[in-house]
Each structure stands twice: as structure tokens, then as C-alpha cells.
C-alpha positions, 0 to 999 in steps of 0.5 A: 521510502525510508526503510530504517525509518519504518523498521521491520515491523512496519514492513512485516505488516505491509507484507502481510496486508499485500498477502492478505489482500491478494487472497481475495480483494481486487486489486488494480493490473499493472501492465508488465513485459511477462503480462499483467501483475497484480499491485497494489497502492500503500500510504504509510503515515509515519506521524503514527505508531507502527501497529496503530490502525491508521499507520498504514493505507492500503488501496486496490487502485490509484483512484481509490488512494486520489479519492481518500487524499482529497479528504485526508492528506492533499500532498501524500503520495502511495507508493505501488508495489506487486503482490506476489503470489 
């Protein structure tokens, strides 16, 4: 992912989404050596406006992000990333 691209902007939101997901929203378990962890799944449209309502795509599970590409963008990929809490 390129970061420089993005902006600090752009990664203060998606913190703060992970942040705001990990309070109360299931998220998916990933399999760690220190147990499970928390993740979740993140789509950023980089055709849009940081702060627009569909810059970016946050997904509890890889299934749920599968079943909105199908609809909205057959090659985008998410990328998984630990919620930390």
C-alpha cells in the first residue's frame, strides 16, 4: 500500500475506524503464535477524496469484503490489519 499516497489523513481515519470497530462490532480472529488477534479488512478507494464516504471500506471478515467486490470492484483487494486494543 502506498502510504505517501494516502497521507496522514487517510491513515488517522483508518485508525480510528479500527478503534471505533474494536469497541463493539465483531470482527474476524486470526490465528496468532500468542493466540487469537483481532482484524480486521480495509479497502481504500484511492479514486476518492480522503474524508468522502466511500474513500474507504472497512470489513469484520474476508467474506464480507468477497461479497461487496462482487458487486462493486471484481479486482480490488483489502488488506488485514490487527486491531489493537
Amino acid at each position: 500500500m502506498d502510504f505517501e499516497r494516502l497521507g496522514a489523513t487517510s491513515i488517522t481515519l483508518v485508525l480510528f475506524v479500527l478503534f471505533v470497530i474494536a469497541q463493539g462490532y465483531p470482527l474476524g480472529k486470526a490465528e496468532t503464535k500468542e493466540g487469537s488477534m483481532k482484524t480486521a479488512w480495509i479497502y481504500v478507494d484511492t479514486n476518492k477524496q480522503v474524508g468522502d464516504v466511500d474513500h474507504l471500506k472497512v470489513f469484520a471478515n474476508p467474506d464480507a469484503a468477497d461479497e461487496w467486490f462482487k458487486q462493486h470492484d471484481p479486482e480490488g483487494v483489502v488488506f488485514e490489519y490487527p486491531v489493537i486494543e
